[in-house]
N, C-alpha and C positions, 0 to 999 in steps of 0.2 A: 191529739194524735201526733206522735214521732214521723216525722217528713224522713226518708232517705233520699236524699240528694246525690248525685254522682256526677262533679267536677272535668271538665274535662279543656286542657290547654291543649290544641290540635298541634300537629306539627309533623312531619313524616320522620325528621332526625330524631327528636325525642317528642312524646305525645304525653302530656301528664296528665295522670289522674287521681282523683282523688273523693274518697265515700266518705260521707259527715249524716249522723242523725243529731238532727235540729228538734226540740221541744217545742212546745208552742209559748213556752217561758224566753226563746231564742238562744238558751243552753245546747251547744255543737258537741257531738263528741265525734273522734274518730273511728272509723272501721275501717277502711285500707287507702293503702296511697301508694304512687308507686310512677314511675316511668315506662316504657315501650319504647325501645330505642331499637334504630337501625341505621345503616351505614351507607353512608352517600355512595358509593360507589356499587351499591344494590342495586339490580334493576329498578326500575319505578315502579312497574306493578307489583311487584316482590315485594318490596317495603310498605306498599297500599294494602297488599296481604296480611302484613305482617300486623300493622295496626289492625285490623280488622280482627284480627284472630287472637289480639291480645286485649278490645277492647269488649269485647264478645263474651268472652272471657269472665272478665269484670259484672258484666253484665248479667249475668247466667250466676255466676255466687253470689251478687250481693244483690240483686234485683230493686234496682230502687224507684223511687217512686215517679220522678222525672229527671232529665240530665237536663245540666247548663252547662253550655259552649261559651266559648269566646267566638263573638262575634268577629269574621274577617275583614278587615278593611286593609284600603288601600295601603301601599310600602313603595318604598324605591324596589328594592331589591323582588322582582316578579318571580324567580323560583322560590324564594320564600314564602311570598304571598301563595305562588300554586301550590305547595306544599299540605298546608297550611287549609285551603281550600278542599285538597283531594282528602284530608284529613278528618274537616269537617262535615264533607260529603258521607265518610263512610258514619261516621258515631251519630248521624241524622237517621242513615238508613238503616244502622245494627237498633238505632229507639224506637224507629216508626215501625219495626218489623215487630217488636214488642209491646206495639200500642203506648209507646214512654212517648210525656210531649216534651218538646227538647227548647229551652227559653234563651237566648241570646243572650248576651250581656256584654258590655264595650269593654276593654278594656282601665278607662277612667271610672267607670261608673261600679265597676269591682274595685278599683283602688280606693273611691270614695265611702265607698260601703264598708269595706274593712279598716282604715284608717281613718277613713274622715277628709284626704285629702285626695281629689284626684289625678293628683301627678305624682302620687309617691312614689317610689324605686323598688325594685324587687324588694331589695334589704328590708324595706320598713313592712313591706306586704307579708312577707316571711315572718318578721317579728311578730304584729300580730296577726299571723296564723296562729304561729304557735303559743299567744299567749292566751287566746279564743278558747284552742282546743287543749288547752292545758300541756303545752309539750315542752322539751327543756330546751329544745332546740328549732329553729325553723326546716321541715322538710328541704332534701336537695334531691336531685339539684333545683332551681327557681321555679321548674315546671314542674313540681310536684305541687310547693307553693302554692303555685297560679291557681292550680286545678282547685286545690282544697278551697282557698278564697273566691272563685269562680262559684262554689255551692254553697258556700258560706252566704254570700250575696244573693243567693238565688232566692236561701230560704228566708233571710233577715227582710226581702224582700216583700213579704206578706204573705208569703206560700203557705206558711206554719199557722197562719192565723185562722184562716178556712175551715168551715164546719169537716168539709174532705180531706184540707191536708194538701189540697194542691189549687192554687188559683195563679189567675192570668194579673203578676201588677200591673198598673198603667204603665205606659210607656214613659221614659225619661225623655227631660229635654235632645238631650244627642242620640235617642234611638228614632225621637219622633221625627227629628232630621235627617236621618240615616234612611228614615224610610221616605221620606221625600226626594230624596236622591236618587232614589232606587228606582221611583215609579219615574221619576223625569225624565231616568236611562233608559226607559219603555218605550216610550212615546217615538 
């Protein structure tokens, strides 16, 4: 069964996305990709709209099978990380509103997935993006990228493998931490 995957790099300035069906051979093709951008000097809830109604969007024509997010973690810079969060917030709530389960993914653990390495730089992620999905060039701007690699990850992940077409992988070393952290902050 053909996985649809829908990519998504949060962000309230630009939000990338990106639709890949994955084989269960792990053969990716493209179906859209694309940006959501709006302008800082937007109100906030305007631009929280604006995502919303463009991921929504997305969502409603290509209907896919589950989204993968980038996971948000910690930044110097806290309106980016809020951003970023409010961002996350809504494409959790336009998935779960559509019964979609929506899988985390760290940022390392996408770049390890699509390269091999998990510190690689935009540049090399973009590369193979586009040499995954057969493209002559890597999507722009980077957060179209991200997204595409975001579901690329999702589904090389063992998603495509499942009798359904959709399964939960085990957790990574840095998510299994990530969730230790989380619950410590409970306490």
């Amino acid at each position: 069964m053909t996985l649809r995957v829908l990519g998504v790099d949060p962000g309230l300035t630009r939000c990338g996305f990106g639709v890949v069906d994955v084989d269960p051979d792990r053969r990716a093709r493209l179906v859209a990709v694309g940006v959501i951008r709006t302008e800082p000097s937007t109100p906030v809830e305007q631009r929280v709209h604006a995502v919303a109604v463009g991921i929504a969007a997305v969502l409603d024509e290509h209907m896919p099978h589950v989204v993968a997010l980038e996971r948000v973690f910690a930044q110097n810079n806290v309106s980016t990380v809020m951003g970023t969060a409010q961002a996350s917030g809504v494409v959790m709530h336009l998935a779960a509103s559509r019964s979609l389960r929506v899988a985390l993914h760290t940022p390392s653990e996408v770049k390890a997935a699509i390269t091999g390495y998990g510190s690689a730089d935009k540049k090399q992620v973009g590369a193979m993006v586009a040499r995954v999905l057969g493209l002559t060039e890597a999507p722009k701007p980077a957060d179209a990228a991200d997204a595409l690699a975001l579901a690329i990850c999702h589904a090389w992940r063992g998603a495509a493998a499942s009798p359904s077409g959709i399964s939960v992988a085990p957790l990574t070393p840095a998510q299994r931490a990530w969730q230790a952290a989380e619950r410590a902050t409970r306490r």
